[in-house]
C-alpha positions in Angstrom: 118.6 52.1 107.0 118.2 52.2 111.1 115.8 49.7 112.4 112.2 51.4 113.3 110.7 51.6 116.5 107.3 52.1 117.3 105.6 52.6 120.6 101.8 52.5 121.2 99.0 51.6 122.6 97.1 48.2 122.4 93.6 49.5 121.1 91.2 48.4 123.3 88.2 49.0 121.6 89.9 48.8 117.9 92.2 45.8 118.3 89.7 44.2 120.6 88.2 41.9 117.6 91.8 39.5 117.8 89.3 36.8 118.8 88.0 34.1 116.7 88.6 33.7 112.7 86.2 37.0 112.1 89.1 38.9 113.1 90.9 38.9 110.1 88.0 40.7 108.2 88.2 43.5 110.5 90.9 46.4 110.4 92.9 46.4 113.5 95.9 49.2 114.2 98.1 47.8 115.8 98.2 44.5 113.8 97.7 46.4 110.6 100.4 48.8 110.9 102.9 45.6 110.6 101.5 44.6 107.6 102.5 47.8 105.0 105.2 46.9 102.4 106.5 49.9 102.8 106.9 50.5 106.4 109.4 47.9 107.8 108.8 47.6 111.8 111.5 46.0 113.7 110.2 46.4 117.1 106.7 47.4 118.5 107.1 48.5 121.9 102.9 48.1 122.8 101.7 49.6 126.1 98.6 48.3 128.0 96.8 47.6 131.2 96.9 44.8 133.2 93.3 44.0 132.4 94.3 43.5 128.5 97.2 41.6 128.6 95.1 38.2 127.4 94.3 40.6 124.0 97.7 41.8 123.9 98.6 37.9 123.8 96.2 37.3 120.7 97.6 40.4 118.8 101.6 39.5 119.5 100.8 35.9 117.9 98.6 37.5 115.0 101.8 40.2 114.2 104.3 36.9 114.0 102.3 35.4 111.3 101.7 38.4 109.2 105.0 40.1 110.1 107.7 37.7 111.9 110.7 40.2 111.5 108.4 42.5 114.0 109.8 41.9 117.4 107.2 43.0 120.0 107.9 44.1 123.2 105.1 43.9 125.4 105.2 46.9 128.6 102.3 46.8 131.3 101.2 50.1 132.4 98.1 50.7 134.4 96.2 54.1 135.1 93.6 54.4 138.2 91.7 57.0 135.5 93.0 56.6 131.7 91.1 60.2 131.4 92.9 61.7 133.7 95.4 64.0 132.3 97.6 64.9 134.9 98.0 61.3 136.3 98.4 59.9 131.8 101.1 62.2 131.1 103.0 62.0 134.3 103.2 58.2 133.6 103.9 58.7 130.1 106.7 60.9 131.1 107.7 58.8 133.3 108.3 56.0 130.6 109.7 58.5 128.0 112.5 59.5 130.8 113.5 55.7 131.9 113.5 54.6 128.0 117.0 53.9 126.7 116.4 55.6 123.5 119.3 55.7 120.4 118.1 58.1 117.9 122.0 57.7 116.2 121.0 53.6 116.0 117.4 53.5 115.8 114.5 55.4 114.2 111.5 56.0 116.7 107.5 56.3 115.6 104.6 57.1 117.8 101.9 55.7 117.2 98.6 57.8 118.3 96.1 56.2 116.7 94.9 54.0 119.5 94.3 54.9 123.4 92.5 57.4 124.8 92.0 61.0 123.6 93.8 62.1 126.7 96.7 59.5 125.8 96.9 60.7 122.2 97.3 64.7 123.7 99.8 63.3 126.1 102.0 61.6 123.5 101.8 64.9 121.1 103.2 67.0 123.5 105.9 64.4 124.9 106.9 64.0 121.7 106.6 68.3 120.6 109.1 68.8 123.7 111.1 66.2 122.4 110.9 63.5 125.0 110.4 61.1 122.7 113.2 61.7 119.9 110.5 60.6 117.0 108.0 61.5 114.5 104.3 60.9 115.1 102.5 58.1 113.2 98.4 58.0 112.5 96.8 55.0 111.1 93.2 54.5 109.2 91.4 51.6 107.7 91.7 52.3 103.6 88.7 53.2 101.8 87.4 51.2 99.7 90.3 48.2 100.5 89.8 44.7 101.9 88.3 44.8 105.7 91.0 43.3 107.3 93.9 44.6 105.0 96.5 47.0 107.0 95.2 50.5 105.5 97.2 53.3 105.3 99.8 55.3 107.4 100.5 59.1 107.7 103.8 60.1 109.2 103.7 63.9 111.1 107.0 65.6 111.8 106.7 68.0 114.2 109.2 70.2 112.7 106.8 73.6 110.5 110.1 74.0 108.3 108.8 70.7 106.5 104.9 72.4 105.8 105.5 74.9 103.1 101.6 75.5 103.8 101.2 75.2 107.9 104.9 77.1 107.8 103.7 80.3 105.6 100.6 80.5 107.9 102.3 80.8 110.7 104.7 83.2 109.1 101.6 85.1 108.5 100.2 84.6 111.9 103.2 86.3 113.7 103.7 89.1 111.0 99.8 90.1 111.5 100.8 90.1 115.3 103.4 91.9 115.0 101.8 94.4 112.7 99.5 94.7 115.6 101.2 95.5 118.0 102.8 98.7 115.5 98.9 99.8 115.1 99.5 98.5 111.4 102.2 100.9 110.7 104.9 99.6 108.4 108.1 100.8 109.9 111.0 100.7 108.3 113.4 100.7 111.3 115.2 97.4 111.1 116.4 97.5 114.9 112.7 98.4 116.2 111.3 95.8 113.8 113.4 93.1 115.7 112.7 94.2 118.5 108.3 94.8 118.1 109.0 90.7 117.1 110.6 89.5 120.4 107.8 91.5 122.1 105.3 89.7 120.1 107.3 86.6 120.7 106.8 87.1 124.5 104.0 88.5 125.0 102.5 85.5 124.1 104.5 83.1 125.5 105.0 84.8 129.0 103.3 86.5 131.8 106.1 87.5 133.5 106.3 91.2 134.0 107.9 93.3 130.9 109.5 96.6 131.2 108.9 99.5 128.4 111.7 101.9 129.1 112.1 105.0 126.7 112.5 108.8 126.9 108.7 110.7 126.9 106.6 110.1 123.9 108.6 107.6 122.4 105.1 105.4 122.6 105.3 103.5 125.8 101.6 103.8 127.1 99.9 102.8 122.5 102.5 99.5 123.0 101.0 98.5 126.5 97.9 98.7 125.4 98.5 97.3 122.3 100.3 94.4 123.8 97.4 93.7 126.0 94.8 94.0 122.9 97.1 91.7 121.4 97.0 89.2 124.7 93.0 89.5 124.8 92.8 88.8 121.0 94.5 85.5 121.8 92.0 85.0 124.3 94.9 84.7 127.2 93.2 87.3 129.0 89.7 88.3 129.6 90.2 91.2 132.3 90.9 95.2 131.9 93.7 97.2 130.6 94.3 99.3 133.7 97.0 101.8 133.3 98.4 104.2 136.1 100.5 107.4 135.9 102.6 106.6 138.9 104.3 110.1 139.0 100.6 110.7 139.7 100.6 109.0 142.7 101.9 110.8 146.1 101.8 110.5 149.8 99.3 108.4 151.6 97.3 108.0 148.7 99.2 105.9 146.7 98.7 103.1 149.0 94.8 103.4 148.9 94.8 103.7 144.9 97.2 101.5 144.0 95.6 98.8 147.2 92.4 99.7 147.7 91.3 100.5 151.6 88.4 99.6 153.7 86.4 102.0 154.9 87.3 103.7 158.2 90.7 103.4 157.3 92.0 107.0 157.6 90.1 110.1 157.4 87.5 110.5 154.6 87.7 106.4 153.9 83.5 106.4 153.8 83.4 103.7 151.5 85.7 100.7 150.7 88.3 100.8 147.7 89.4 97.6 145.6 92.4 99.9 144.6 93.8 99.4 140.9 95.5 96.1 141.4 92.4 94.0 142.6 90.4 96.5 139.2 93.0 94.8 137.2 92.3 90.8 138.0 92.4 88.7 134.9 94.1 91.7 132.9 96.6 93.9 132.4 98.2 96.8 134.9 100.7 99.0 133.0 102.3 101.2 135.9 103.8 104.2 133.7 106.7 106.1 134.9 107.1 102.9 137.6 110.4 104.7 138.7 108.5 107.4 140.8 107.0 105.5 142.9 108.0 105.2 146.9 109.9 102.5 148.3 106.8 101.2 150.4 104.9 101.1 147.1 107.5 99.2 145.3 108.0 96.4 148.2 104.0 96.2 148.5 104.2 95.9 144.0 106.6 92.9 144.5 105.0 90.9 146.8 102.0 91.1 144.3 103.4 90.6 141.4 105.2 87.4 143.1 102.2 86.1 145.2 99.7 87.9 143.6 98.4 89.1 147.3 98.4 92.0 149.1 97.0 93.7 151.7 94.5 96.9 151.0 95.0 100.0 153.5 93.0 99.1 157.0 92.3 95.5 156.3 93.1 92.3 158.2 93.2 89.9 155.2 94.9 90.2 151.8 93.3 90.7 148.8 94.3 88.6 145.5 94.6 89.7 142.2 96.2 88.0 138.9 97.5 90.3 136.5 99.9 90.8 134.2 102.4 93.6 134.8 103.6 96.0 132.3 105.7 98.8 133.3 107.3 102.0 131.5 110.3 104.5 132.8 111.9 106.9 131.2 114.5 107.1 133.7 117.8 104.7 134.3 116.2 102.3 137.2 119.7 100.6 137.1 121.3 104.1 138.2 118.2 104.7 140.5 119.0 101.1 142.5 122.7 102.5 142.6 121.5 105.7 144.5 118.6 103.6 147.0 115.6 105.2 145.0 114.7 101.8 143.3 114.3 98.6 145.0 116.7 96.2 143.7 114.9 93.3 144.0 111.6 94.5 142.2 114.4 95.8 139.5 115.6 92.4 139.0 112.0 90.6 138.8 111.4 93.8 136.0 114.4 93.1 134.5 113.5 89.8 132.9 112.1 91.1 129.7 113.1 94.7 129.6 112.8 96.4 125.9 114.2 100.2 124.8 112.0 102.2 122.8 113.9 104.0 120.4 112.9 108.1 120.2 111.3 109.3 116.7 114.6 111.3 116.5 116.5 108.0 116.3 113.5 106.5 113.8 114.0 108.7 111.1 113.3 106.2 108.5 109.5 105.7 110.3 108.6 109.1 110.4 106.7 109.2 107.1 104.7 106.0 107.5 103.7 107.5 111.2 102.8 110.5 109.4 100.0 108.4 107.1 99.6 106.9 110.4 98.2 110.1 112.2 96.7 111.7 109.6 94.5 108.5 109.5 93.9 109.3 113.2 92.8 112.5 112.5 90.0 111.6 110.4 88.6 109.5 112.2 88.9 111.7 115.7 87.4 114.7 113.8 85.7 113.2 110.5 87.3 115.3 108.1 89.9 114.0 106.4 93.4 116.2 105.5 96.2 115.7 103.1 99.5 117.2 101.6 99.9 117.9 97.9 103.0 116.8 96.6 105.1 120.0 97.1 104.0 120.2 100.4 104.7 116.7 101.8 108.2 116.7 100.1 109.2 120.1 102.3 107.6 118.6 105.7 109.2 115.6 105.1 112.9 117.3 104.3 112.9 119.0 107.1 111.4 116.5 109.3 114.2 113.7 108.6 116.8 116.5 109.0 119.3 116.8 111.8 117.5 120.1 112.7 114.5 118.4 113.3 115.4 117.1 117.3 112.1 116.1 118.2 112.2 116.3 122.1 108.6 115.1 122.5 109.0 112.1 120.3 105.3 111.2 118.7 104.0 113.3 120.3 105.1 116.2 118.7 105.1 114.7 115.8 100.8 113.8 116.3 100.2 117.4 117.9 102.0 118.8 114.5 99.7 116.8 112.1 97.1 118.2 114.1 97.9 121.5 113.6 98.9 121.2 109.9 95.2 119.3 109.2 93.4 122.1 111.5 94.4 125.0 109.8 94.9 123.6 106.4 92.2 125.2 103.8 89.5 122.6 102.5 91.6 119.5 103.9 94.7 120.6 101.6 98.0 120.9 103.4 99.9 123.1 101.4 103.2 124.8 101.1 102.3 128.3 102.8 100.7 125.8 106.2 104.1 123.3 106.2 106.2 126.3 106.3 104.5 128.2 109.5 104.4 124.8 111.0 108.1 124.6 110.7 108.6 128.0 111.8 106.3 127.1 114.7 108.4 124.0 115.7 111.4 126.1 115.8 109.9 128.0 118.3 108.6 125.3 120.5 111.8 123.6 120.2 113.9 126.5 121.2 116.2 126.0 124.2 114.0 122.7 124.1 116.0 119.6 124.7 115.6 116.1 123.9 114.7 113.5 127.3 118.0 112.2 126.8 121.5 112.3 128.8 124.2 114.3 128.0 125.7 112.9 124.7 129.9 113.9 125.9 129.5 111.6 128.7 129.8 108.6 126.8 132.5 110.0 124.3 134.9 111.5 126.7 136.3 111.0 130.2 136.1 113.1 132.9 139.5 114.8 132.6 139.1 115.4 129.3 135.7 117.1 129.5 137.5 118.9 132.4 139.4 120.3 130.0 136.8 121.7 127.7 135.5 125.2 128.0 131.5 125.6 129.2 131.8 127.3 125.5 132.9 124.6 123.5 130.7 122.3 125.1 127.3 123.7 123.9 129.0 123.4 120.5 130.4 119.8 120.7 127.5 118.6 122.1 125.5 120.1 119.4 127.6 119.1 116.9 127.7 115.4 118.1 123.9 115.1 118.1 123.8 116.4 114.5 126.2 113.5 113.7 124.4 111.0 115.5 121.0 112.1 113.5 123.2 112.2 110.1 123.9 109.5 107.7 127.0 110.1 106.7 130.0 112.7 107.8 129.2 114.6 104.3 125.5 115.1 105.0 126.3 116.3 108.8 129.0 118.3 107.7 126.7 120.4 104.6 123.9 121.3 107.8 126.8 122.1 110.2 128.4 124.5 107.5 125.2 125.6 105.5 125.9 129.1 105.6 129.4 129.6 105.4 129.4 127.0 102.9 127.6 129.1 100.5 130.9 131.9 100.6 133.4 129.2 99.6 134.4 128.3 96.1 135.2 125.0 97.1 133.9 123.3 99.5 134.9 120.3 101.5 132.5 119.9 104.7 133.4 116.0 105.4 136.6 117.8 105.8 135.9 120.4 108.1 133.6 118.3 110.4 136.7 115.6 110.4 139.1 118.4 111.6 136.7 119.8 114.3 136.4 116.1 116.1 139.5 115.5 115.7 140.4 118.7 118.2 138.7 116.4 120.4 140.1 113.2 119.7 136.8 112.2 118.2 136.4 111.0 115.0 132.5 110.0 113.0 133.2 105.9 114.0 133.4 106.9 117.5 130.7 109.5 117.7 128.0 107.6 116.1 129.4 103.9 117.2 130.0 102.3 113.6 
């Protein structure tokens, strides 16, 4: 076995009874922690002020005569406040840095029985961040045992993996977050699950600004909010959510609503304006669609977000303001630096934690828990609850998870079709007769409607090659590519691709078919869906 180190405090108050023959009827920490048969201590490195060193003394000889192996090693360090936190843990970290520690030669325990509350904190986290490469020790007088007999001893490792108990609760703890932040929806979309628990992750670990990017509907403005619920349940904040449509926000006033103004400032200023920064102190501002706002806007958003200052419209002085920034875009603001319509430095402070919300067309698989979801919300916006009978739900749902299905609005078509299907449903049954004109009636909306997405050859083909390609063939490529990409395999793609003509064949082979098509392209499934 290593030898065992401990470090600790002298007890002031507790070890303070090393005078006169009494003291051996008294439990006393530091002397009583050398004493246990099974805890061998080689060295005791004991920290104290200059004041005690005459009771460190007394304890030092009492140690050699109940525990001689125990080599003591006496370290004077004096505080001008012991209850001072900033001044205790700067010296502590001080001593942590200059130690010589081996853990490969020598186990290390930290005793945080004795010293002051503030000291006991301090060593915790010294020890949680791993200055100090050891385990935490507590001490306590037995119950029951002989007064001045050594007690008992608790050993804490700071590692959770070791706590089946404290490990599963905080298992718990982040999946009830997380299911939080997805407005209790159990999603079955393995890449958005990951990526709903590294948002969880940091957004309660981080105020740095986080970016939501994601084509319309896909659920940008319910996350921010959520995410700043989330914050506030935690009690990190205790401001507003204020959230801003910046495509809202033109001309001169975008300054004065985004700033505030005093009054006088321009023409029809009769009042002063805190503006939506200053509303947001303590709290959350989500600037939605961030990408349209003006270059002045953006430099005058940095600053803030850096200094949390700025100056209103007509004023001498700044204003301050800490919020949190959140910030949603369906556009490419890499693209947008590239052209001058997006600052590059406030897209690098965005940048930091920037997370891609996947469309519903690309969430397949979450499409029928989001439609217990918003049937839910129905009920409770209208008070009258709606549901499908079986046949009903099976022919919503078939169509729904299909590659005809494009949904171009995301969840939001998807909330505004529920809402339509529960409407007109007879006595709060959805029923065959309603799913089918609410398919028919998302056929028409979706007509000539496309997805808020970029064109799906670009990534597939080079420019001579789509050069090359007739306006034509193009439609139908592009068409056929997207079916694909919603498509689990080249079979299923292939039978919706070929439904009709399929029907006139004796035998059909539509994997086939589909392979020869993309092939005529130099395409094949792997590099069309990018498995």
């Amino acid at each position: 076995m290593k030898p065992l180190t401990v470090i600790g405090f002298l007890g002031s108050t507790l070890d303070a009874s090393a005078f006169g023959p009494s003291r051996w009827n008294k439990w006393r920490p530091t002397v009583g922690l050398t004493m246990h048969e099974d805890l061998r201590v080689d060295r005791l490195i004991l920290l104290h002020g200059t004041v005690h060193s005459r009771l460190g003394e007394y304890v030092t000889q009492d140690i050699a005569s109940v525990s001689p192996e125990t080599t003591v090693d006496r370290r004077t360090l004096d505080f001008d406040n012991p209850w001072d936190f900033e001044e205790v843990y700067g010296k502590l970290l001080d001593f942590a840095r200059a130690e010589p520690f081996d853990p490969e030669t020598e186990d290390y325990l930290i005793h945080i029985t004795t010293g002051t509350h503030v000291a006991q904190i301090c060593w915790f986290l010294l020890t949680e961040a791993r200055y100090l490469p050891g385990r935490l020790l507590q001490t306590q007088p037995a119950r029951g045992g002989p007064p001045g007999g050594p007690g008992t001893w608790t050993m804490i490792d700071l590692d959770l993996s070791r706590y089946d108990s404290i490990a599963t609760r905080f298992a718990a703890d982040r999946a009830e977050s997380a299911s939080f932040l997805k407005s209790g929806i159990e999603t079955r979309n393995a890449a958005f699950n990951r990526m709903i628990d590294e948002i969880e992750q940091v957004a309660l670990r981080s105020k740095a600004p986080m970016l939501l990017m994601g084509p319309t509907g896909a659920g940008k403005s319910r996350l921010a909010r959520r995410i700043y619920e989330l914050k506030r349940l935690k009690h990190q904040i205790s401001g507003p959510f204020v959230e801003v449509n910046c495509a809202t926000l033109k001309g001169d006033s975008a300054m004065s609503a985004l700033f505030g103004h005093r009054k006088g400032a321009f023409t029809g200023a009769a009042a002063d304006r805190p503006g939506l920064l200053r509303t947001a102190d303590k709290g959350v501002l989500f600037l939605d669609e961030i990408g349209e706002l003006g270059l002045d806007e953006q430099a005058m958003i940095l600053r803030a977000i850096e200094d949390k200052r700025f100056l209103p419209v007509g004023a001498d002085t700044e204003a301050q303001s800490d919020f949190q920034l959140l910030a949603g875009t369906n556009r490419d603001l890499g693209a947008a630096v590239a052209t001058g319509a997006f600052r590059d430095d406030l897209y690098a402070r965005l940048n930091l934690w920037t997370f891609a919300l996947p469309g519903l067309a690309d969430r397949r698989e979450d499409i029928e828990p989001n439609l217990v979801y918003e049937l839910d919300r129905f009920a409770e916006r209208e008070g009258d609850r709606a549901s499908f009978n079986k046949e009903a739900r099976e022919r919503y749902l078939a169509f729904a998870m299909s590659p005809e299905a494009s949904w171009p609005g995301n969840f939001r078509d998807l909330a505004a079709s529920v809402t339509r299907m529960a409407t007109l449903s007879p006595k709060g049954r959805i029923d065959l007769n309603c799913v089918d004109m609410e398919i028919d009636r998302l056929r028409r909306l979706w007509s000539g409607r496309t997805a808020d997405s970029p064109d799906v050859l670009a990534p597939l083909l080079d420019a001579h090659a789509l050069a090359g390609i007739d306006p034509f063939d193009r439609v139908q490529l592009a068409e056929t590519i997207r079916v694909c990409q919603a498509s689990r395999s080249l079979s299923e793609a292939g039978r919706y691709l070929f439904s009709a003509s399929r029907t006139r064949k004796a035998k059909t082979n539509d994997a086939d078919r589909l392979r020869k098509y993309l092939a005529r392209f130099d395409l094949d499934w792997g590099i069309v869906t990018g498995t």
